[in-house]
N, C-alpha and C positions, 0 to 999 in steps of 0.2 A: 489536496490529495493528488491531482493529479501532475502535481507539480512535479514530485518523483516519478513518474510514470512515461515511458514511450508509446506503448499501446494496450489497450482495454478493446477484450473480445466479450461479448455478451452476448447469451444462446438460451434461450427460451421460447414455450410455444407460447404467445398470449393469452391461450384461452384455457392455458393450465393453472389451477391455482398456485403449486408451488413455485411461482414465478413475481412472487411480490418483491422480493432482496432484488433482484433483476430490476422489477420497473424502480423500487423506490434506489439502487443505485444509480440508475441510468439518470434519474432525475439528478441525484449528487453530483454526476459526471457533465451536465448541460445545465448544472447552474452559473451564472455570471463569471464568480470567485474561481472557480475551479477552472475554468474557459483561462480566465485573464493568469492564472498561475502558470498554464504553459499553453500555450496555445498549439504548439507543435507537436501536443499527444493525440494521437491515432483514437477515437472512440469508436470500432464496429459493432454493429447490432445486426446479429444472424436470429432472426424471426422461422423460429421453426415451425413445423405442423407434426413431427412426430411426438411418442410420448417419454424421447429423452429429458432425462431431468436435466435442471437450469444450473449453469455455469458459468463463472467470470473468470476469465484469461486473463492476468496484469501481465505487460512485461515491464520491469521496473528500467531507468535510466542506463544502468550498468548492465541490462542482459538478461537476469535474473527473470523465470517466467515461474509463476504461481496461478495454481487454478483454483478456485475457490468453488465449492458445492454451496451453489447457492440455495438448493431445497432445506438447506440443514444449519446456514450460516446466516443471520441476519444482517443487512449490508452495513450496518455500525459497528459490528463487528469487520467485517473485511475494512471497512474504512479507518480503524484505528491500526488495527494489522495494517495494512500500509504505511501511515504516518508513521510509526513505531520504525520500520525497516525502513522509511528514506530517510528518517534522524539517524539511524546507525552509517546507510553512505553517506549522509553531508559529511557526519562527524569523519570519518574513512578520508575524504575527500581534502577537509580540511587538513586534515594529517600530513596525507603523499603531497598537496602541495607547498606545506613548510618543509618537506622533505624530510617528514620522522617514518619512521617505519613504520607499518601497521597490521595487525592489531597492536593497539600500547600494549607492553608489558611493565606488570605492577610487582616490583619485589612482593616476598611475603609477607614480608617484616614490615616494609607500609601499611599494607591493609591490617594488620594487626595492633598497629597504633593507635590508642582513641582519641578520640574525638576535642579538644576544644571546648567546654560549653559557652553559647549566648552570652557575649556580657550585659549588664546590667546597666 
């Protein structure tokens, strides 16, 4: 996950309930895998004391900053949401560096063509 990622801001009071997506992300964010995926992603934890609800900051590789309501969003959720958008920039990436344009454009008349089935 955090392999697409530059920097993850996480803002929670501790002693709030609504701050579970918060710890059990932060824990996703300080596991091994995730560590050895980029090491050079930013993980801040602002431990607050007021009774703002909990939120996570991504900024993705490319710029892209998304905040994520974590009273409302359970962190497998945020964590597939990210996977999902750093496959759309790998994919992006892979593109501009074989020097195609991007986004692909699909005639119509392609996607209108069916399918091939499985052989036997």
């Amino acid at each position: 996950m955090l392999k697409f990622l530059s920097k993850v801001r996480i803002e929670f009071n501790a002693l709030d309930p609504r701050a579970a997506s918060c710890m059990e992300f932060l824990a996703q964010c300080h596991a091994r895998n995730a560590k050895e995926s980029n090491p050079s992603c930013q993980v801040q934890v602002n431990r607050r004391t007021d009774d703002s609800p909990p939120k996570i900051t991504v900024t993705f590789v490319n710029g892209v900053e998304e905040t994520f309501d974590a009273n409302l969003t359970p962190a497998q959720d945020m964590r597939n949401s990210i996977l999902e958008k750093g496959q759309y920039i790998e994919a992006e990436q892979m593109f501009r560096e074989a020097g195609e344009k991007w986004p692909v454009d699909i005639p119509e008349e392609e996607l209108r063509q069916p399918c091939g089935g499985a052989k036997k």
